[in-house]
C-alpha positions, 0 to 999 in steps of 0.5 A: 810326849812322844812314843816309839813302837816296839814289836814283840820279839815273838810275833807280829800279832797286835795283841803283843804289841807294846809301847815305850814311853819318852820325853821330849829328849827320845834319844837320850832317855831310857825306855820306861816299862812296856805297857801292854796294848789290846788290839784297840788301844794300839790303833788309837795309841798308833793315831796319836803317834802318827800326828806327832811324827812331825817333830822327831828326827830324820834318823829316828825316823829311817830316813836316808836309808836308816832303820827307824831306832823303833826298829833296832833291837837292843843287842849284847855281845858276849865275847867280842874280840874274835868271831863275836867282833864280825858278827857284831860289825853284820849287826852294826844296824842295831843298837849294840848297847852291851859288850862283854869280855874277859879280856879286854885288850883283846876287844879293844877294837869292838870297844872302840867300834861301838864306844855308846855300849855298855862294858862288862867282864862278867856276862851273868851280872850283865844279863841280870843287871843291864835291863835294856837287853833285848836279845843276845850274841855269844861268841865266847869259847866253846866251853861257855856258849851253852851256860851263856845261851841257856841263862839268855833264854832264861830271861827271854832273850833271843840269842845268835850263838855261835858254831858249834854251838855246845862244848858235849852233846848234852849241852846241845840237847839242853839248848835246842829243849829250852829253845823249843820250850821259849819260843825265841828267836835263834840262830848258831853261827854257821853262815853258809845254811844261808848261802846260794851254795846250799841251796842249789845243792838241796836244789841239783839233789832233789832233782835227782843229779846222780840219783840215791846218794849213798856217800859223802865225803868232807875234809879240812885242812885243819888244825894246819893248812898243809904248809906246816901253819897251825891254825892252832896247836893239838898234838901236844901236852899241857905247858909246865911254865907258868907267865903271869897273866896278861893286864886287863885279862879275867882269867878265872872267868875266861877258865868258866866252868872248865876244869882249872889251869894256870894261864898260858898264851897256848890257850888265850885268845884264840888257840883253845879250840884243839884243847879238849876242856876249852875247844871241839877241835876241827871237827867242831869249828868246821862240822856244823858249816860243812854238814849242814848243806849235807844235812838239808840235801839228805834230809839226815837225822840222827846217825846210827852208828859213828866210828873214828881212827886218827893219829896218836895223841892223849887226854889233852888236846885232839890228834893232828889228823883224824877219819871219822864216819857216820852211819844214816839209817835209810830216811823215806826213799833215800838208802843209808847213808855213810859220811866221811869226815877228814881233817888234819889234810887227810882226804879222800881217794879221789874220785874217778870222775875228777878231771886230770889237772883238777885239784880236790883242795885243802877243803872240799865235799864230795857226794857219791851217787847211783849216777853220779858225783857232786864235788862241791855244789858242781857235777863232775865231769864238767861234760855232765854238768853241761849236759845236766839242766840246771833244776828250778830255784824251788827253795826260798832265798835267804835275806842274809844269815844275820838278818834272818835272825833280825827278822825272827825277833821282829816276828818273822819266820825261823831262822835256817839254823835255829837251836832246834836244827842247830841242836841236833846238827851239833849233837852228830857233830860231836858225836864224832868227838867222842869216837876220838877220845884216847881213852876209849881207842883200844875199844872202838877198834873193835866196835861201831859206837851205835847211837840211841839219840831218842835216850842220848846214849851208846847202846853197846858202850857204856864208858862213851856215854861218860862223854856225853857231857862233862863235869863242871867246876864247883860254882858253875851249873846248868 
């Protein structure tokens, strides 16, 4: 009989260390129950082990640059043919032994990248029924990455979800409060937290580049890239007619907890995200990547006060364009903070230290300081970035935004966007949706939302804290 070693997903400590039983046939047979191990039985248990490697197989055992399958976590993916498909595919060293998807045509390609795993519609009888679990991907649409997240942490699963990693804010304190409370592995899909770009962002600031910063600025292009392409539609109302529904498609489990409608190509696969029950607009799909190499320069916490203006639209969708800005309370010696938030191609003025015949771009980031300007991660003028000397990589290096996650469940250290940064990132962000909520327009004309985040709630508005969190359709509950 031979066994393979499995570590814990919360820690290196020999104490949490188990061992999964095989027969002769190691690849082919399912693991039986884990049996716990003091720190004694492993060392002999490991002996053993060790004098019977002989007859397992190369790629079993790493071999030619392969993980020893001792090493692979047993991974799910819940949504798997959009983002879920290339966080699966930055994964592939893993056993992905379980996809989930409502719509099946859509993750046809993931189906057939991974042919060995498991298919499920229903990712709430996968997670119950599929024991060989280990941890989790969700990639779902916004609206259900909280109720996916949730009931994975429930079961002692680590999970990898996806920006913004909550559809309300509530959500989003809910996530990072059971995270804090499992102790598990996470990790939300903002890939750039693990970037050089960040770092030396965090690196030039602390060095003190242009001195106390006192504003920022951060525009997108979306929902259209300026050239009259939508990434996907807002503006618009909600479609009269009614196609039947595509074969292979659940559309009463792709609709989740949201509130009921009929089918629509307008929704499905992808151009939910500009619908207020389905997506978080562009605020929500470019926030959490654009305001946290901000949040970790600045050292910011929660806002204080968010304010918005934006072009007309109604109850259905996002406008076409919006300006959003957040106030920051002064954080040790760093003054308040004002941020600026563009999209839809708006953008800021732009800024006197920006060259002649240098664009500011359909995305971009801008931090005003007492001495000076970063555009981008770079100083302008490009005369003070060649006078200022690069500051000292004082920040540790990341392995790969995927593979800090891996690390994590093998005992490493946290990942940089875990549910406890990630949450509260996510909560500010949203934030900003709420100040864009039609029905509340006439009202914020008039006043700042001032936020309580210790209450999570609006001190001065008591029709926005509505928005706070949403109501669910009969059958789904946190």
């Amino acid at each position: 009989m031979h066994q393979r070693i499995i570590i814990s997903p919360n820690a290196f400590s020999l104490k949490n260390v188990s061992i999964r039983n095989h027969d002769n046939q190691i690849m082919n047979r399912k693991p039986s129950p884990s049996l716990t191990l003091n720190r004694r039985g492993f060392l002999a248990r490991g002996a053993a082990i060790t004098a019977g490697l002989s007859v397992i197989p190369g790629h079993v055992l790493g071999l030619n640059g392969a993980n020893p399958a001792s090493e692979r976590i047993n991974l799910a993916g819940i949504g798997v043919g959009g983002q879920g498909a290339s966080d699966l595919n930055s994964l592939s060293s893993q056993n992905i032994v379980a996809l989930c998807d409502v719509d099946w045509n859509h993750a046809a390609g993931t189906f057939k990248r991974f042919p060995q795993a498991k298919r499920h519609k229903d990712y709430r009888k996968m997670l119950e029924e599929q024991k060989d679990i280990d941890a989790v991907v969700v990639a779902t649409p916004d609206h259900v990455h909280a109720f996916a997240t949730l009931m994975a942490l429930k079961l002692g699963k680590p999970v990898y979800c996806e920006k913004p990693l909550t559809h309300s804010v509530w959500e989003a304190r809910q996530v990072a409060e059971a995270t804090r409370k499992s102790g598990l592995a996470t990790q939300m899909g903002n890939q750039g937290q693990a970037s050089e770009d960040t770092r030396r962002l965090c690196e030039f600031v602390g060095a003190g580049a242009i001195g106390p910063v006192r504003e920022v600025h951060i525009w997108t292009d979306r929902p259209s890239n300026g050239l009259f392409k939508e990434y996907w539609p807002q503006g618009v109302d909600r479609p009269r007619e009614t196609p039947s529904i595509p074969d292979q498609l659940d559309w009463d489990l792709w609709i989740g907890p949201a509130p009921s409608r009929p089918y629509h190509s307008i929704y499905a696969p992808f151009r939910w995200r500009g619908w207020w029950d389905f997506g978080t607009g562009a605020l929500g799909d470019i926030g959490c990547h654009s305001f946290d190499p901000v949040f970790r320069a600045l050292k910011l916490g929660p806002p204080s006060s968010v304010q918005a203006t934006s072009s007309r639209f109604n109850e259905e969708t996002y406008p076409l364009a919006s300006i959003v800005r957040y106030q920051f309370p002064a954080r040790g010696d760093m003054p308040p903070l004002t941020l600026h938030w563009y999209d839809g191609g708006l953008k800021p003025t732009r800024p006197d230290e920006l060259e002649e015949g240098r664009e500011l771009g359909s995305n971009g980031r801008l931090l005003i300081g007492d001495k000076g300007v970063i555009f981008g991660s770079r100083l302008i003028p490009e005369s003070k970035a060649r006078d200022f000397p690069e500051p000292p990589k004082t920040l540790k290096r990341s392995p790969g935004h995927h593979q800090e996650w891996i690390h994590a469940i093998k005992g490493g250290e946290k990942p940089g966007s875990n549910f406890e940064w990630a949450g509260p990132l996510a909560e500010a962000v949203l934030l900003g949706n709420i100040a864009l909520r039609a029905s509340l327009r006439e009202e914020l004309t008039h006043k700042n939302l001032r936020w309580d985040s210790a209450n999570l709630r609006f001190t001065n508005c008591e029709e926005a804290n509505r928005f706070l969190r949403r109501d669910y359709r009969q059958g789904w509950s946190l």
